[in-house]
C-alpha positions, 0 to 999 in steps of 0.5 A: 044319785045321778051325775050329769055327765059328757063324754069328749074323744076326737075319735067316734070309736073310742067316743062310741065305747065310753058312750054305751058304757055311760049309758048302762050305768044307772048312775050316768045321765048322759047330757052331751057327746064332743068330738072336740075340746072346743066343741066342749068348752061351748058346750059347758056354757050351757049344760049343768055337767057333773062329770066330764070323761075327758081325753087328753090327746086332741088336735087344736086344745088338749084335754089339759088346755082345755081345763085351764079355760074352764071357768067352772071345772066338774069332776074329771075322768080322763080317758087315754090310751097313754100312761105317761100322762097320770101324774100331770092328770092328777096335778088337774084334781082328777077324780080318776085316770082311766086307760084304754081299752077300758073294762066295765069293772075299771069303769064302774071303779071309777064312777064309783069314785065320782059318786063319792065324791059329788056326795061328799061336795053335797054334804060339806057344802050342807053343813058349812054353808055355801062357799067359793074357794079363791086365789088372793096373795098367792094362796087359797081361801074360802069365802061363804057367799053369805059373807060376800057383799059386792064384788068390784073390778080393779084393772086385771083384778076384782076386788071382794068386799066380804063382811070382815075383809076385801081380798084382790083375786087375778079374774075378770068380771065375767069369769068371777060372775060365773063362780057365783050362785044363780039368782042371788048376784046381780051385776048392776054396773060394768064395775060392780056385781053386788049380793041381792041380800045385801041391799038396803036401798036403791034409787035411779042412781044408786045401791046402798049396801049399809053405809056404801053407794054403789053405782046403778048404770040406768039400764040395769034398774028394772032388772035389779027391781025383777030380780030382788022380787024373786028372792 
């Protein structure tokens, strides 16, 4: 098993240190090396990333601020020379909290621990189906994508319209989009995203998904005709 991985530090040094350390373990694919929060945060919008060695104290966004921007967050190693930052780092779900300088050992111990729990997320999601965990009423819930039928935007809101239920989550659009699963979503109008398998019928106008009409906007018909091919 190999985890595609960045390495984010303001400080060419200790970026260079975390870098030849990634670079040696057989496990590590190296995809890309930060100097900055934001450079990262770029970045992640195009690259499939599993891990983030992550630094805490940056100029401009912190480590911290720059995983409540993340729509999609990977595993976390955080990786600083201070300590008093462990328990706020774990309140984050890090996998672990590295501080420099840091040992091959400790380093090893750490991805270690990444790799167990990337095989675990594997072997959960294999055996109860694919899913995604949302915020609705103040508390979690999974949600199998399976189940999902349409997603509709309502203000600052989205609504998820689900085999058995809807539930109103806080998110955009766009953010929301994102925590879907390539190739089996289609967003076919500014207010609508709805589940390729879940489509009965279509016309110029219209999607049909059992006994609903959701709305097509026009340029979106050729697309939505492309992408149920590819299913």
């Amino acid at each position: 098993m190999t985890l595609n991985c960045v390495v984010v530090d303001d400080s060419a040094i200790q970026r260079l240190s975390i870098v030849k350390l990634v670079e040696n373990h057989p496990s590590l694919n190296l995809i890309a090396e930060y100097s900055s929060a934001l450079e990262t945060k770029n970045g992640l919008n195009t690259h499939q990333v599993d891990l983030i060695f992550l630094d805490i104290e940056m100029p401009v966004l912190n480590g911290f601020e720059l995983l409540d921007v993340l729509n999609k967050k990977p595993q976390i190693i955080f990786v600083t020379g201070k300590t008093e930052y462990a328990f706020k780092a774990f309140n984050y779900d890090a996998t672990d909290y590295l501080h420099k300088p840091i040992t091959r050992e400790r380093f090893n111990t750490s991805v270690d621990k990444a790799i167990e729990q990337h095989r675990l997320t594997l072997d959960f999601n294999e055996e109860e189906g694919e899913h995604i965990f949302v915020k609705s009423n103040l508390k979690k819930r999974k949600v199998y994508i399976k189940d999902i039928k349409w997603i509709e935007a309502l203000g600052d809101y989205v609504k998820l319209v689900t085999e058995e239920n809807s539930l109103v989550v806080l998110s955009t659009m766009k953010s929301f989009e994102a925590e879907l699963p390539e190739g089996k979503f289609l967003r076919i109008h500014k207010s609508y995203i709805v589940n390729l398998d879940k489509i009965d019928r279509f016309n110029s106008k219209n999607v049909e998904v059992g006994a609903y009409e959701i709305p097509l906007s026009r340029n979106k018909k050729t697309q939505l005709v492309d992408a149920l091919n590819n299913i």
